[in-house]
C-alpha positions in Angstrom: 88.9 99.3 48.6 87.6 98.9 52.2 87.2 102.2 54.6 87.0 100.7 57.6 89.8 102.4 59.8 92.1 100.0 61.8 92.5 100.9 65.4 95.9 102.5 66.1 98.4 99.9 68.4 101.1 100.9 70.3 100.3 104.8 70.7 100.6 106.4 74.0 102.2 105.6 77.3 102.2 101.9 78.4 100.5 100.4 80.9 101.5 99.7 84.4 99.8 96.2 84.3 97.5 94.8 85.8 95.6 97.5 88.8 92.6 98.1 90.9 90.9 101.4 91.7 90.7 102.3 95.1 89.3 105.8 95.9 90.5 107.6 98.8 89.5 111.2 100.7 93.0 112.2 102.2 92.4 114.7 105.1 93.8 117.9 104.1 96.9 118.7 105.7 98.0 114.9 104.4 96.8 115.9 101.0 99.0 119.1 100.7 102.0 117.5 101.4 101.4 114.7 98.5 100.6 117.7 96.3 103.6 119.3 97.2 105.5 116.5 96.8 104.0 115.1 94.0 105.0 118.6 91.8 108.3 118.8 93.2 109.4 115.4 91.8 107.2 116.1 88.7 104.7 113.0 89.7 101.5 112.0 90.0 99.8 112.3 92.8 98.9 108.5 92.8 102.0 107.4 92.1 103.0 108.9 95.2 100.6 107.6 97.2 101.4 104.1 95.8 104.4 104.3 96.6 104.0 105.0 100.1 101.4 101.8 99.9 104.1 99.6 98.7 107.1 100.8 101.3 105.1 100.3 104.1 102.3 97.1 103.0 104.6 94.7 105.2 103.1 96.4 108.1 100.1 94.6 107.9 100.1 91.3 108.6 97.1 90.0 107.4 97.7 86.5 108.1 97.9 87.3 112.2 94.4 89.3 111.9 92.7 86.7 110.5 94.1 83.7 112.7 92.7 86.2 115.5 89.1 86.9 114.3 86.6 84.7 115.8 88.7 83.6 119.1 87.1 83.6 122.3 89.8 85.0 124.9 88.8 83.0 128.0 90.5 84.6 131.1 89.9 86.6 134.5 89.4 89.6 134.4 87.7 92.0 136.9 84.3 91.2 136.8 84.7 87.4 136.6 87.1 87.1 139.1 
């Protein structure tokens, strides 16, 4: 009879897949209103910031900041005019 103990499968809450860690230090007042939010829709408090992540990530085009970086503006202005 064998008493190695098999590790328990399928206990828990699942995963969300597949995530990074980013850390963040929210300025206070910003912070308080997560909180509050966060325990007046009974969530966590990164959930909430993900979600306001995901809502607004469309913002940023990434694409047009990077086509821009490392371009030389040639043009007058007033001290080569």
């Amino acid at each position: 009879m064998s008493t190695k103990r098999r590790r328990s499968t399928g206990g828990g809450r699942p995963g969300k897949g597949d995530r990074h860690v980013f850390a963040l230090r929210v300025p206070r007042e910003y912070a308080d209103r997560v909180i509050a939010y966060a325990d007046a829709t009974d969530e966590t408090y990164n959930d909430v910031l993900l979600q306001l992540i995901v809502r607004h990530i469309d913002e940023f085009d990434v694409a047009a900041l990077e086509l821009g970086r490392n371009r030389l503006e040639i043009g007058a202005d007033a001290r080569t005019a």
